[in-house]
N, C-alpha and C positions, 0 to 999 in steps of 0.2 A: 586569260580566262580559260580553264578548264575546258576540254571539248567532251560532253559525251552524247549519248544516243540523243537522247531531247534536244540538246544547244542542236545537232545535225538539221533533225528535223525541223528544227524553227528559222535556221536560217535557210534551209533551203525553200519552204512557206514564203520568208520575207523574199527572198530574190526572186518568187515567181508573181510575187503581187507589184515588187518594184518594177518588174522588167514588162508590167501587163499596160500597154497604152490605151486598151478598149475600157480601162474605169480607174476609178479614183480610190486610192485607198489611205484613209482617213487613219487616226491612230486607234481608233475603235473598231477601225473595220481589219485592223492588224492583229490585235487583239482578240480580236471574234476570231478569226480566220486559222489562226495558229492554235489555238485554245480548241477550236475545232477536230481538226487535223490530230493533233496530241491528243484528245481524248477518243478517238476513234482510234486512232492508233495501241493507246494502252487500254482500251475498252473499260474504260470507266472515266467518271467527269475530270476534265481538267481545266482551270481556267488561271489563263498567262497574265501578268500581272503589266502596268503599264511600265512600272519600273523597269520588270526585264526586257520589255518590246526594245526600249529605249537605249538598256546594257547591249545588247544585243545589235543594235543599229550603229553603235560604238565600235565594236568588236569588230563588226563586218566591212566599218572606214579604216580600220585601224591597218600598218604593216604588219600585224600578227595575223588580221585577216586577210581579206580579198583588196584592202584599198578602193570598196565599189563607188564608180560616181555618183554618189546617190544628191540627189535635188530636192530639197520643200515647196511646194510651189503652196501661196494662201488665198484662199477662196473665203472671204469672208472673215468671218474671224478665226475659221476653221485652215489647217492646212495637210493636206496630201501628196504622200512620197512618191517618187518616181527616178529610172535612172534617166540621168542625162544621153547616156547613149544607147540607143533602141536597139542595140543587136548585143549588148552587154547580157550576161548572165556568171554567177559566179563557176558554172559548168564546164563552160570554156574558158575559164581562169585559169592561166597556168599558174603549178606550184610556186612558191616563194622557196626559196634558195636552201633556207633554214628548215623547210617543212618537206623539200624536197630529201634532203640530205638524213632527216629522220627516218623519212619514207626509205631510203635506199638501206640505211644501218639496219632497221628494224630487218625487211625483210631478207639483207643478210646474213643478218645473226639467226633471224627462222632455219634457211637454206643450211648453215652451216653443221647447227645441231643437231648430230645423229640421233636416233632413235625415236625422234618426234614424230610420231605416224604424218604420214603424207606432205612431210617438211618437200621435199622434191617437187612437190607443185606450185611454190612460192619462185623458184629460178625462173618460168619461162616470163610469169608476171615484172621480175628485177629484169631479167631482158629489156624488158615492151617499155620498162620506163627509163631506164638508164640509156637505152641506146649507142651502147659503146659496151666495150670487156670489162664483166664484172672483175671486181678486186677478188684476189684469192683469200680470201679471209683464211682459213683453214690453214694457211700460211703463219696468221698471224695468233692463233688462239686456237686452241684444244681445248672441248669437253668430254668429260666422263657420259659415257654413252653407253649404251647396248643392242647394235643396231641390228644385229644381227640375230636377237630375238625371236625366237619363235613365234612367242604370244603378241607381236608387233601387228600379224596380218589380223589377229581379230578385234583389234583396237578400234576400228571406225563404225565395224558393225554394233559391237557394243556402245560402244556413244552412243550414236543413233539410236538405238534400242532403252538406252537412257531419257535420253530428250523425248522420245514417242511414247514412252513407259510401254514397251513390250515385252511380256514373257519371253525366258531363253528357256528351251531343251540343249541342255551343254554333255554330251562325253568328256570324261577329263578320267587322267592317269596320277595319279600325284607318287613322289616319289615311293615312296612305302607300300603300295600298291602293285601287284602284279597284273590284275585284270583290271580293264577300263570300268567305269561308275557313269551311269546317267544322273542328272541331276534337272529338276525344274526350281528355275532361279527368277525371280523378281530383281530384277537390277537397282539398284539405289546408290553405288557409287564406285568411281575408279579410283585408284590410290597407288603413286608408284615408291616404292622403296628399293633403297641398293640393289638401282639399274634392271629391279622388275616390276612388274605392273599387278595389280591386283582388281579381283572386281567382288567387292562385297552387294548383299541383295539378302530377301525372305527365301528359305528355304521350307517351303513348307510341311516337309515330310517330319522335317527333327523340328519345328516352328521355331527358328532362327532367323531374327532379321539380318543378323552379322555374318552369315555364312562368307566365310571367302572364299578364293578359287584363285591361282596362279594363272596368268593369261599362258603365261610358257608352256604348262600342263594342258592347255585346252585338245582335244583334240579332234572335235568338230561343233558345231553351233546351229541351233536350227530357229526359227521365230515362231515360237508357239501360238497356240490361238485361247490360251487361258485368260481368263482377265484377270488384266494388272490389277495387284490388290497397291494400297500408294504406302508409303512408310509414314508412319503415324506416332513412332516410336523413339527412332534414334536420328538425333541432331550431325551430322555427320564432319560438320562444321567443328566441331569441338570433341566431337567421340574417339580421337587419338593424345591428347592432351596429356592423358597420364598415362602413356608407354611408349617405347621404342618402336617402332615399326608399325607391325599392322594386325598383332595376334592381340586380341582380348582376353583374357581368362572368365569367366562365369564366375560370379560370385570373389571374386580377386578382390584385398582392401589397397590401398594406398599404404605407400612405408618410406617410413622416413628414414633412408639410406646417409651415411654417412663414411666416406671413403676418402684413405690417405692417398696422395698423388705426390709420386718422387718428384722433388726440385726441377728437374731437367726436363721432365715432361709437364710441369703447371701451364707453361705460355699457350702448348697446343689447347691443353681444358681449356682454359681463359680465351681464343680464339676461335675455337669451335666445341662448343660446351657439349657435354654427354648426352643431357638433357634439356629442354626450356626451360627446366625449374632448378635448375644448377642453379647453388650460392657458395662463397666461399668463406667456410666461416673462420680459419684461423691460419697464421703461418705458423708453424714449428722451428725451433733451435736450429734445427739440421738444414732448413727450407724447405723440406716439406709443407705441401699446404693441404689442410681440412677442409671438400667441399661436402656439400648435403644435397641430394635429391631429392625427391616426392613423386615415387611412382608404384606405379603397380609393377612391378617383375614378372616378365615372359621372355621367352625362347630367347627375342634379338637380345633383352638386353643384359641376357647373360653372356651372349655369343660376342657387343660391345666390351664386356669385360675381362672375356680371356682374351681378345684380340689386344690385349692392353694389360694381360697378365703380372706382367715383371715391370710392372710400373706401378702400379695400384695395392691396395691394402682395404678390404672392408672391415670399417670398424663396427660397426653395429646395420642391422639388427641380426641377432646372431641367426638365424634363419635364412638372411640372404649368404650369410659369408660360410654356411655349411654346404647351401647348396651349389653354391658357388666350390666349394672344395670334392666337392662330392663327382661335382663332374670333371674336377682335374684327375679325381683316381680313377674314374673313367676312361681316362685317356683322350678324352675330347679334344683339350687342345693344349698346348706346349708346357714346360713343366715351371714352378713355381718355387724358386730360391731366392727373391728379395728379402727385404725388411727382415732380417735374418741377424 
């Protein structure tokens, strides 16, 4: 059975009415009681159904649960839970072997991953429960990281300032810029792309709800006292769908790209696609293979395809594949003698 917030709360409700010897609790008064609790808790009505009282009273006898010695005792035609042993609670349940061994993975793999803001406070906690030398994991696996990030120290404050919805007063430098810019930012979301972090929000001066900001570029942060205005606008869940990275263009359509990929590089496309909306529509004589995109074209995923220059060919639409050419006479990025 799945564990989340609610199953918590409900069995920790059931463990403190089983482990209660000053009353009797009936499967209605478990009911009431849990239904209670969870609807205070998520501040609006909720009522637990007897089925899951019952799922639930399963799960917590079971070896995936606690194993609790739980008793029916019947009073009539009625009957009332309880545990059999009075100083029982599922609190003082030590982990189960399997659930232990999760517990340990998890929060190694936290500990190990550089660049996760405040991963380093997951060790003393793997300490307190392993009670013995952690594994060096870092031994055993390498991630691509960036730990060493500038924009890493204002990552917590901005959370926070997300979760609370508070105004940022932010300085920031962005490359192109000589003198630093103030900005007032309405926060609405973080977003990290190749190993940097990003924090899009309403910019109200140019009324942009997509305004971004490099956390790297930051270069101080204050908590304003403006009121949060909330985002009413942009789904943020879905608002990268159709590009690479994390630039939007204004008024940008969708295009239906279509790009030849040399034989010897198809497996890398085919295991780590360019796009989500990568298909492939044909092999070639030669083994070349035709896939097709659907996106809007900006900065990364032009910057994806020089990185990928002398392997690739764009076949249409002739707009992406000039400006695509446009920037190799630029001299942007390495030069271009394939499919020749």
């Amino acid at each position: 059975m799945p564990i989340n917030k609610n199953s918590l709360l409900r069995y920790r409700i059931l463990d403190s009415c089983f482990s209660n010897f000053n009353k009797k609790y009936f499967i209605n008064d478990l009911i009431d009681t849990c239904s209670a609790s969870l609807s205070e808790s998520a501040m609006m009505p909720i009522r637990v159904s007897r089925r899951q009282i019952f799922l639930d009273i399963e799960f917590m006898k079971s070896v995936d649960g606690w194993t609790i010695p739980l008793e029916h005792y019947k009073e009539g035609k009625k009957v009332y839970y309880r545990y059999s042993d009075k100083i029982y609670t599922i609190q003082n349940s030590p982990l189960k072997h399997h659930q232990f061994q999760l517990l340990q993975d998890t929060l190694e793999l936290l500990t190990s991953v550089g660049g996760i803001p405040a991963s380093d406070q997951f060790i003393p906690i793997l300490e307190k429960i392993t009670h013995s030398k952690n594994i060096d994991i870092q031994s055993l696996v390498t991630y691509q990281s960036n730990e060493n990030s500038d924009g890493l120290r204002w990552y917590s404050l901005i959370f926070q300032s997300l979760r609370t919805k508070k105004v940022l007063k932010i300085e920031y430098k962005s490359f192109k810029q000589n003198e630093k810019t103030t900005y007032i930012l309405h926060p609405y979301h973080l977003k990290q792309y190749n190993n940097r972090w990003f924090l899009f929000g309403l910019n109200e001066e140019y009324n942009n709800p997509t305004w971004n900001l490099a956390l790297d570029r930051i270069l101080n942060i204050e908590i304003s006292n403006i009121i949060f205005k909330e985002n009413t606008e942009i789904d943020f869940k879905f608002h990268f769908e159709d590009v690479v990275g994390v630039t939007i263009i204004k008024d940008a359509h969708l295009e239906n790209i279509q790009i030849e990929i040399l034989a010897s590089h198809v497996p890398y496309v085919l295991s780590k696609p360019l796009h989500p909306s990568q298909k492939k529509l044909e092999e070639l004589n030669n083994g070349n293979h035709i896939f097709q995109l659907e996106l809007i074209p900006n900065q990364e995923f032009y910057a994806l395809l020089m990185s990928n220059i002398d392997k690739i060919k764009i076949m249409q639409p002739e707009i992406v594949r000039l400006e695509l050419l446009n920037r190799l006479e630029n001299g942007l990025k390495l030069n271009c003698n394939n499919f020749n």
